[in-house]
N, C-alpha and C positions, 0 to 999 in steps of 0.2 A: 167133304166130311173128313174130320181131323181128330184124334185122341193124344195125348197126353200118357204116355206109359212107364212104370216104375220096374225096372231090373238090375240086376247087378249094382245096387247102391245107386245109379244115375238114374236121369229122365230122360225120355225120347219124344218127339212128336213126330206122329207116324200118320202117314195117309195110306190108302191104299197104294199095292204097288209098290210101296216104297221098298228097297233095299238096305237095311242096315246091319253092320256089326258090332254084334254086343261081344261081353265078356263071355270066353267059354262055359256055352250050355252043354247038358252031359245029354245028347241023343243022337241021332246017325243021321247025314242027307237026307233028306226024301221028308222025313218025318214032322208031322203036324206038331204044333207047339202054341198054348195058349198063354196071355198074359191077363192073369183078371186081376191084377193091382193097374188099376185104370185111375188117371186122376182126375181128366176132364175128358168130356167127350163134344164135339161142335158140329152139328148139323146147320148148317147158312147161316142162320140169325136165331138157331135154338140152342144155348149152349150150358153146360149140365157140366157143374164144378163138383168136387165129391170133398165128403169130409170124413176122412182123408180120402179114400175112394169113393166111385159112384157105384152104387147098388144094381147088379145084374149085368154091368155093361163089363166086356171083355174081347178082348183082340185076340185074332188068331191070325198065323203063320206058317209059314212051311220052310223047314233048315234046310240051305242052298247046300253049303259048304263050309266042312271046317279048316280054317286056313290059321294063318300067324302075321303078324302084323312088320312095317319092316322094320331092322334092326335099330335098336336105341343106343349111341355109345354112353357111356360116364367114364371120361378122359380128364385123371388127377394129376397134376404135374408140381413138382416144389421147385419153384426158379433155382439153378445154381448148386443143388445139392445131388443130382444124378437120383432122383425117384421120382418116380408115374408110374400111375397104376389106369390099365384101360380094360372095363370091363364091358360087353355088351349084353342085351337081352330082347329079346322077343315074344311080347305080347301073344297068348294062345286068343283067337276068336272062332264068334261063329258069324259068318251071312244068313240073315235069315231075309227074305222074302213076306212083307203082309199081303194077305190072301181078302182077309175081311177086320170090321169091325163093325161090332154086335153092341149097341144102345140100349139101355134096359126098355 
């Protein structure tokens, strides 16, 4: 079983178990976290498209840890005239853990 889930502007498809990091969500490790912007949800060969969501179905999770992603440079250089500019940044995330997903 597979869903189809909308946060932080992207989509995920998530099965159980799965592991992933979204864009930082504002709650503390430990803590339960539901996603009911669900866009498809797939049991074997019954699968349930939503327009734009499916009705009653919603993912739940539990937030692992919040961590930062690794560094990104933006390294500007002008051939021949002695300027570059290098800046870095780092991505805030969360790991979240799915625990279930709930089919209407």
């Amino acid at each position: 079983m597979f869903a189809v889930i909308k946060t932080g502007g992207k989509q995920y498809r998530v099965s159980g178990d799965d592991e992933l990091q979204l864009e930082r969500l504002d709650c503390e490790p430990g803590a339960k976290i539901e996603f009911p912007e669900v866009l498809m949800v797939s049991e074997c060969d019954n699968v349930k498209v939503g327009t734009p969501t499916v009705a009653g179905a919603k993912v739940v999770g539990e937030v692992v840890e919040q961590c930062r992603a690794p560094k990104v440079i933006a390294f500007k250089k002008r051939r021949r005239k002695n300027s570059r500019r290098k800046k870095g940044h780092r991505q805030h995330l969360t790991k979240v853990r799915i625990t279930e997903i709930v089919a209407a």
